[in-house]
N, C-alpha and C positions, 0 to 999 in steps of 0.2 A: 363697852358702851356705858354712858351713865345717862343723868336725866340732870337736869339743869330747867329754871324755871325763868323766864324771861318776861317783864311788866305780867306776870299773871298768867302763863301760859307757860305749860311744861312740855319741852323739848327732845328727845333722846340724841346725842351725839355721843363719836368715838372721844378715848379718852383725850387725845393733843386736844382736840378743841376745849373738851369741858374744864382743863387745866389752863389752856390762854385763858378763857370766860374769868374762871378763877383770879388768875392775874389782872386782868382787865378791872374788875370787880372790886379787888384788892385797892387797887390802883386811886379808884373810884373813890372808894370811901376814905382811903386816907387823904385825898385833896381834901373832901367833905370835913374831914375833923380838923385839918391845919386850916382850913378857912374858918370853921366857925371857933376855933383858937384863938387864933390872932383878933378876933374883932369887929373884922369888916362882914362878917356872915350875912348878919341882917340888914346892912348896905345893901348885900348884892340880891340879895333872897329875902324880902322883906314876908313874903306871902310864907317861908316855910317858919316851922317850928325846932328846930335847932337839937330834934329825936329822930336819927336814920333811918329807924322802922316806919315812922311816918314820913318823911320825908325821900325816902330814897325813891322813889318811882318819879313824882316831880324833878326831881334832884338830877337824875340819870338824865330824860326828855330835856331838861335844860341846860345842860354841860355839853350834853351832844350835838345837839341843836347849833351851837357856839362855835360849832369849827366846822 
């Protein structure tokens, strides 16, 4: 079992899920840096600030949202 923290709120799961989350997460932030790479970041995300530490919770709720 690990512990995994979700929008602020700490979870305990077995380990398969805490390592999907992992990838998920992974997954997640590397969109987050090739978008704000390329250019278009603050096109699409004009309200964020272009630092994943602050941005990630917004960031998350609106890429999910999206599909």
């Amino acid at each position: 079992m690990k512990k995994i923290i979700v929008y602020n709120h700490e979870h305990t799961v077995d380990d398969a899920v805490a390592k999907r989350y992992e990838e998920l997460m992974d997954n997640l932030r590397e969109g987050y840096d090739k978008l704000l790479n390329s250019g278009m970041f603050f096109e699409i995300y004009p309200e964020l600030t272009g630092n994943w530490k602050e941005d990630e919770e917004a960031y998350l709720a609106k890429s999910t949202n999206k599909r």
